[in-house]
N, C-alpha and C positions, 0 to 999 in steps of 0.2 A: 121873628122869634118872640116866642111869649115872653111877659116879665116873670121875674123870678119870683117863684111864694114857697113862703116860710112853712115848717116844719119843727116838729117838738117830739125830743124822746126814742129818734127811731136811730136803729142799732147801723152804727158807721161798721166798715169794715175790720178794722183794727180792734171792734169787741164795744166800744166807748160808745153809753146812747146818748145823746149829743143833742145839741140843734141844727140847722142847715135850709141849704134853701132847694127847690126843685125846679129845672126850666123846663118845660114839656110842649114841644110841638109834631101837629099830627095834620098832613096836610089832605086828609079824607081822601085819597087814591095807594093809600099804602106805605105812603113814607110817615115813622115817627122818629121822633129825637127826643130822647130823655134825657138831662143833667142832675145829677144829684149832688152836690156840695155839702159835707157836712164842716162844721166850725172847726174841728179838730184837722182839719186839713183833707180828709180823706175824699175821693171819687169814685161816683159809679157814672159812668155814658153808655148808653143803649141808644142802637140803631136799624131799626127794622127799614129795608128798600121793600120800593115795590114789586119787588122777585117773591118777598114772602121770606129773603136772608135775613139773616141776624148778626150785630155785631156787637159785642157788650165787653167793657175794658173797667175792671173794677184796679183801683188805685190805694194804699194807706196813705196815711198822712208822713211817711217818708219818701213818697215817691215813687213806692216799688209795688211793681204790677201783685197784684194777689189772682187775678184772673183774667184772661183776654183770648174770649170764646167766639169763633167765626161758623156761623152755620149756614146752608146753603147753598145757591148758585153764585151769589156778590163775594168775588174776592178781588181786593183792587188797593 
């Protein structure tokens, strides 16, 4: 997994535009993995397989799911 790099200004879930860090790996056959962290607590995870499915779980900074979207053939 990649190190994490920083970010400035971009809008968290909860509304708050924030700082944060972003982890992104992409292993060139289809699979990527995205982490978004912002400082205020909030998450975004994306997960593309190599089916071409999607999994994306956006989080606030309480905890609570705002979004957790499954598209495609990968469900597991």
């Amino acid at each position: 997994m990649t190190a994490p790099k920083p970010f400035i200004g971009q809008r968290a879930p909860c509304g708050r535009s924030t700082r944060g860090q972003r982890v992104f790996e992409d292993d060139n056959q289809g699979y990527v993995f995205e982490h978004l962290t912002w400082d205020c607590g909030c998450q975004a995870i994306r997960r593309q397989y190599h089916d071409g499915s999607v999994e994306r779980q956006v989080l606030d900074h309480h905890g609570r799911v705002r979004s957790d979207e499954h598209s495609g053939l990968h469900e597991g």
